[in-house]
N, C-alpha and C positions, 0 to 999 in steps of 0.2 A: 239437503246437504249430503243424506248416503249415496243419493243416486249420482250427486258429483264425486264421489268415491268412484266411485264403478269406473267412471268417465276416464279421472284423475290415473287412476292404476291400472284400466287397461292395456296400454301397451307394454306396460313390464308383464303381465300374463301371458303375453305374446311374443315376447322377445327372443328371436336367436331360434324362430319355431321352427325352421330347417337350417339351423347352423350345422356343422359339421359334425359327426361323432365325436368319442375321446377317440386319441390314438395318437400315435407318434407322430408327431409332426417336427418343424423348425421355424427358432423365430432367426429374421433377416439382421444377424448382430454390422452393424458399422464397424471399420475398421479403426476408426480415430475417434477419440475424443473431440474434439476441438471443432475437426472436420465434421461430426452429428451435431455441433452444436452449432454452427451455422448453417447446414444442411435443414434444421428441424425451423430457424427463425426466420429462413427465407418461404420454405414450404410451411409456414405458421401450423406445425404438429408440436404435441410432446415429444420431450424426450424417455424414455425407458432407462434407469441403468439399475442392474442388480451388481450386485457386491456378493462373492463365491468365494470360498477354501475348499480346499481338497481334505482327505482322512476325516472329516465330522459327518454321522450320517441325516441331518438336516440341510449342509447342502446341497450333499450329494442327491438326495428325493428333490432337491429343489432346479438341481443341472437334470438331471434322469428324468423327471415324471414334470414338473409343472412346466418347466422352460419348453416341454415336448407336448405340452396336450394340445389338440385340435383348437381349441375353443384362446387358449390365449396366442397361438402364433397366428389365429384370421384377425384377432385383437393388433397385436403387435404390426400387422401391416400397415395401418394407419397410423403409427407413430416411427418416431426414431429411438434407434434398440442399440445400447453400449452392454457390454460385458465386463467385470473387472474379477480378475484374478491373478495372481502374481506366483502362481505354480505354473512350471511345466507338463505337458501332456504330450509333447514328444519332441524328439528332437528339430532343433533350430531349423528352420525354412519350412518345416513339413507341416501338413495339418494336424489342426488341433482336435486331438480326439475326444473330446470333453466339450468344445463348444465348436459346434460347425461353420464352415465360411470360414475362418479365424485361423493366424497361425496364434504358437503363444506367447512368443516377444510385442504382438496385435493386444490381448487382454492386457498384456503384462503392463504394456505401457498407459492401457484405459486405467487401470489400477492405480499408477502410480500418479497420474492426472486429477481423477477423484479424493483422494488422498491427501490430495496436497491442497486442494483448492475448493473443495465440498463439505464432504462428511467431518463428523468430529470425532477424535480419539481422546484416545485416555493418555495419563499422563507419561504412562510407557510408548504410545503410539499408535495402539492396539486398537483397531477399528472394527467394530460389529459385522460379522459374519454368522447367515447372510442376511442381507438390508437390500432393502429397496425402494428408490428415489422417482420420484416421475418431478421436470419438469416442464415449464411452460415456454415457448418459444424465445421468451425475452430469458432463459435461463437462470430465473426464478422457481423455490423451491412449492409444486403445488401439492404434495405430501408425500411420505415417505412413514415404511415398515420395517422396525428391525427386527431383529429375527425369523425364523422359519414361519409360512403363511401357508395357505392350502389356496390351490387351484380357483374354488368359488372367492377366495378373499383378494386371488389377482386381478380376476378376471375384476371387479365390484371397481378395484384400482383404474384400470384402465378405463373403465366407462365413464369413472368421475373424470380423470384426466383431459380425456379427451371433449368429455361436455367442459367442463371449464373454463378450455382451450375456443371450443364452438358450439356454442349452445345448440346449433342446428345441426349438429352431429348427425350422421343418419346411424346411429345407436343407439338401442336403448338396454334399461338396466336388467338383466335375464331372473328368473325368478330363483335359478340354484347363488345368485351370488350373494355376498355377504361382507356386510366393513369387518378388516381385519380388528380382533380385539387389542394392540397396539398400534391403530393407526394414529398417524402425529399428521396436522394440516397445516401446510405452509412451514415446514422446518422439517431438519432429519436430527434422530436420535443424538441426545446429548448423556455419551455412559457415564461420566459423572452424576446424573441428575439420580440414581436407584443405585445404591448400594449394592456391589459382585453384579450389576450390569456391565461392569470395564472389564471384567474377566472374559478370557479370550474360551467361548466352547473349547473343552480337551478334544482329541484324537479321541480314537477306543485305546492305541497304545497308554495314549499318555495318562487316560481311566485306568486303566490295570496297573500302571505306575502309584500311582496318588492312591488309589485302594490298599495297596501294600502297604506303601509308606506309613498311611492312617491308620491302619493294624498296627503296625509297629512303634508305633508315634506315644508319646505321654501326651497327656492335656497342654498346652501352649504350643511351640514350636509353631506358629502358623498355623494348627489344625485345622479353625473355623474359617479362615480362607480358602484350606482345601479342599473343607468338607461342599463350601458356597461353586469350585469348580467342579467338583463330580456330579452337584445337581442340575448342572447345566448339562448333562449328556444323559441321553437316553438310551445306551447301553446298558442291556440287562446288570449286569455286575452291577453297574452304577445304583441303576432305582435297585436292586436287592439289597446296599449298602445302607442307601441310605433310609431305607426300610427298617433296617436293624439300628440306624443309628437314632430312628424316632423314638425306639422303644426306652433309650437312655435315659433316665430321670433320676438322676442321684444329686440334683438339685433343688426339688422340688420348687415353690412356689417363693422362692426367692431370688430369682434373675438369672440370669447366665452369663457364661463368660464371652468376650467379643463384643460386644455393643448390640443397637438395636436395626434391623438390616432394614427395618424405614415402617414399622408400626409402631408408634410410639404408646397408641393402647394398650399393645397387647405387653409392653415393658415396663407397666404399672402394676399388675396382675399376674402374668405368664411367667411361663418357665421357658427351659431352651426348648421344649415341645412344641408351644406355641411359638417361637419362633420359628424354626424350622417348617414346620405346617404352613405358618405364614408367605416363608421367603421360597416354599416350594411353588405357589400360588403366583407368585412374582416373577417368577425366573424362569423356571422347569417348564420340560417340554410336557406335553398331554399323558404320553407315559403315565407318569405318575401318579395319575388318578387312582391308582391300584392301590399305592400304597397310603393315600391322602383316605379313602373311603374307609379302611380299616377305622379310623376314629368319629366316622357316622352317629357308633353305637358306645361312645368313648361314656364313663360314670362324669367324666368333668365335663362341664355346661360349654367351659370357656373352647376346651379342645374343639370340641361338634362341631363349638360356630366358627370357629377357625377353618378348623376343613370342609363347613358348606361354603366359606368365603371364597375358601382354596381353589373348590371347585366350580366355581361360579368363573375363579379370572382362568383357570384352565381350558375349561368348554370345550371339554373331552365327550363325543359321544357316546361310547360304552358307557360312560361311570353314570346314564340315568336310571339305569338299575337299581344301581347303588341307592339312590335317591328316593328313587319309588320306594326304595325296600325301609328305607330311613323315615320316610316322612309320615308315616302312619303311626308310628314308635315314640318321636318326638314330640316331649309334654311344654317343652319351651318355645312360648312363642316369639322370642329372641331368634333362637333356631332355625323356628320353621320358618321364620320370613326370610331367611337366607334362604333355607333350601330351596326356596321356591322361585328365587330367584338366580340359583343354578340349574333346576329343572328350565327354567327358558333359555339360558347360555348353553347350557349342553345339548339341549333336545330342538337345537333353532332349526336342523331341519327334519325332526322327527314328528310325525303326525298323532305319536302315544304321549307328546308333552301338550297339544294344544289343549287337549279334553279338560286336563286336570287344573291346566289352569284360567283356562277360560269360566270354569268353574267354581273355582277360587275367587277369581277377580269379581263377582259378582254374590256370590252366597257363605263366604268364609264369613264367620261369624267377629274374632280379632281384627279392629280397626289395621291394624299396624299390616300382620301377614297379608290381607286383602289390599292393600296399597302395593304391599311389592310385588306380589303376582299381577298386580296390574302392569307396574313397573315391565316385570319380567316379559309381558306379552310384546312388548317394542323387541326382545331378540328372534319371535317369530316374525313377525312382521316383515313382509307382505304374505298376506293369507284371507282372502274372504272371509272366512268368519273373525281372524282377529282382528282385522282392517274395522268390520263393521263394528263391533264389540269399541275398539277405541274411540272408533267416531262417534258412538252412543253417549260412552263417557264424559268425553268431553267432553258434547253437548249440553248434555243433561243429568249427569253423576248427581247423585246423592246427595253427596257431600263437595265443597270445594274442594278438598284434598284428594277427594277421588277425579274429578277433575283435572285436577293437578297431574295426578300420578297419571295418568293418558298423554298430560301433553310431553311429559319424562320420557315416556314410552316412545312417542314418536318421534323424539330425538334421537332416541337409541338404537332407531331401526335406520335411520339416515338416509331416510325413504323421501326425499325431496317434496314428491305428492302432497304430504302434511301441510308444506305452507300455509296454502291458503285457508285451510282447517283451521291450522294456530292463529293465523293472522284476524279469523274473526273471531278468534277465541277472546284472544290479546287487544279487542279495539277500546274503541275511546270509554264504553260503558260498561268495562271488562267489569268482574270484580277484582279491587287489588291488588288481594293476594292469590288467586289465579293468576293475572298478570306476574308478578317474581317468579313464577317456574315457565311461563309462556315466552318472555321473551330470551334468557337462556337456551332454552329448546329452537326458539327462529333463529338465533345467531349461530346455533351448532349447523341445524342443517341448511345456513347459507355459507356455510365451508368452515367454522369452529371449530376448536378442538375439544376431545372428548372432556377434554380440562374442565369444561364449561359446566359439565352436570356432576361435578363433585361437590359443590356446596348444597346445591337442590336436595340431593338424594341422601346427605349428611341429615338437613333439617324433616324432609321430607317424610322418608322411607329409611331413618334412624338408621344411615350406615355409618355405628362406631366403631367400623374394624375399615380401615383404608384399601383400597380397591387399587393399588397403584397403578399395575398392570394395565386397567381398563380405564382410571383415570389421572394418572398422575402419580405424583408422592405431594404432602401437603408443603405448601409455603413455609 
């Protein structure tokens, strides 16, 4: 069976092994909506379409740096590419400085297309900036990411897209790419569905605006809805505010005011601490990890596990530091089973996280933290040594649940390869309850959504703090 590992994930080791450097490139934006969309069903390609605003600086890195790297516009040739924005970039007729090919009465009206007959808004109208949508020739939704993504988590897009589209793709999946951690399959973002996800990113103006205001502000007046939009901006002023706004506790350990932004554990227990920690974990851009690690070394149990959860749906690279530095400290194995399962989200492409937890995953002495470093080894994944380590697992773990927790793993890496792994995992002589996490895990990586390993990882890997970000908000 490992040697069909080898077989299985070869080509993604190989992948893209003379693709082009990074660097400035261009992707081929269409001029029309309507016109890409029958252009893409007659030439049976995806479609591409991102969703852009001006003054936010997410997606400004997102028109700047990912729309221009080598690696997604040799991708984006093989598909069809809409732009939507509904800013000006310079005057009427002239080209659009901001997306090239393009004038911007051309985005403005992709915009107003998608708009109207795609994406979903909030009750104000307010449509998530920036998002992005890949469909399938028949103009079908084949997944979509809202907000800000990195470069590996497009490129990971477009490879599923286009296999999707044709299995015999001549693509395969490169070994830097990665599922975005809010990828949604077969649907695009519903901002009703997470509490201050309808909230539209501020500007940097309109952060120094709302920062004033909150200075000046008594408790009500709307504060906790403004304090939910500043966390959405990663403007220093911002994460410095709401840095200082964590430290606030003149409630303590009896609720807070505003409701609960979509933990309903931590509203049994917690303070606005634990909120806030929570809904930065939720919402906030990777930023934040600065201000989220400061309660690593918190006296309260509840806070720590809040900010390893935090940091787990942020999967901010810097903050394994933090983690490292945290985890030798930590007398809670509540705790450290989080930690440990942020050292895999943050460190998925660092080679100083695989050690500690491949390590973990086999000699940790606490049933429960050994489960989730197991767990956590699916956000390395693909990697020769964790590859193999999993396939052992499976095989032949210990225990069922260690078992279990490999084939969790290999859901979570949405490394296709696994199939056939799971599939003899899960046959007719399976055991049981191996089978209950085996076939969640085969339905995710035959295009599911991450929805599908929140109940598993609840019973499994004891997640009593909600993971919305990475997998939902609960029913």
């Amino acid at each position: 069976m490992l040697r069909s590992l080898a077989v299985c994930l070869a080509p993604i080791a190989l992948a893209f092994a003379g693709s082009a450097p990074r660097g400035a490139a261009s992707i081929a934006w269409d001029h029309e909506y309507e016109a890409a969309l029958a252009r893409a069903a007659k030439e049976k390609k995806p479609v591409f379409i991102a969703i852009n605003m001006d003054g936010e600086s997410a997606n400004d890195r997102m028109a700047q740096k990912v729309y221009t790297d080598a690696r997604i516009a040799a991708l984006s040739a093989s598909t069809v590419n809409v732009i939507a924005s509904r800013f000006d970039h310079a005057p009427q007729g002239k080209p659009c400085t901001r997306f090239a090919g393009l004038t911007c009465i051309e985005h403005k009206h992709v915009d107003g297309s998608v708009r109207g007959g795609l994406l979903k808004a909030d009750d104000g109208g307010y449509v998530i900036a920036p998002q992005h949508v890949f469909l399938g020739p028949d103009a079908k939704v084949l997944l979509s990411v809202p907000y800000e993504i990195t470069t590996d988590e497009l490129e990971w897009c477009f490879v599923t897209a286009l296999k999707a589209v044709d299995p015999s793709a001549p693509v395969t999946m490169p070994p830097s790419a990665r599922a975005p951690r809010r990828l949604i399959m077969g649907a695009v973002f519903d901002p009703k569905s997470i509490q201050g996800a309808n909230l539209a990113p501020p500007t940097r103006d309109q952060v120094l605006v709302l920062i004033k205001e909150l200075k000046a502000a008594m408790w009500g007046e709307g504060r906790e809805e403004k304090i939910l939009r500043v966390m959405l901006s990663d403007e220093p002023e911002a994460v410095e505010f709401i840095g200082e706004e964590l430290k606030v506790n003149i409630f303590g350990r009896k609720g807070w005011i505003g409701g609960d932004p979509g933990n309903p554990g931590a509203g049994k227990n917690g303070d606005r601490q634990t909120r806030l920690l929570h809904t930065i974990g939720v919402l906030s851009p990777q930023v934040y990890w600065t201000v989220v690690a400061d309660y690593l070394s918190n006296d309260d149990e509840i806070l720590r596990n809040e900010a390893a959860v935090a940091l787990e749906q942020l999967a901010a690279p810097p903050s394994l530091k933090a983690i490292f530095s945290a985890l030798p400290k930590e007398k809670s194995p509540k705790v450290k089973k989080d930690l440990m399962r942020a050292m895999g989200s943050a460190g998925a492409s660092d080679e100083k996280a695989r050690k500690p937890l491949l390590k973990s995953a086999t000699t940790e002495k606490d049933s429960i933290v050994r489960i989730n470093s197991i767990v956590a080894l699916g956000w390395l994944s693909p990697g020769a040594d964790v590859n193999k380590q999993l396939a052992e697992t499976l095989e032949s773990g210990a225990t069922v649940e260690e078992r279990s927790a490999a084939a969790l793993a290999m859901a979570l890496s949405r490394n296709e390869a696994w199939i056939p792994f799971l599939e003899k995992a899960g046959g007719p002589d399976a055991n049981p309850e191996l089978k209950k996490y085996v076939e969640p895990a085969l339905q995710l990586l035959h295009g599911g959504s991450n929805g599908l390993l929140r109940t598993p990882l609840k019973t499994l890997a004891h997640d009593d703090i909600e993971r919305e970000k990475l997998f939902g908000r609960a029913p």
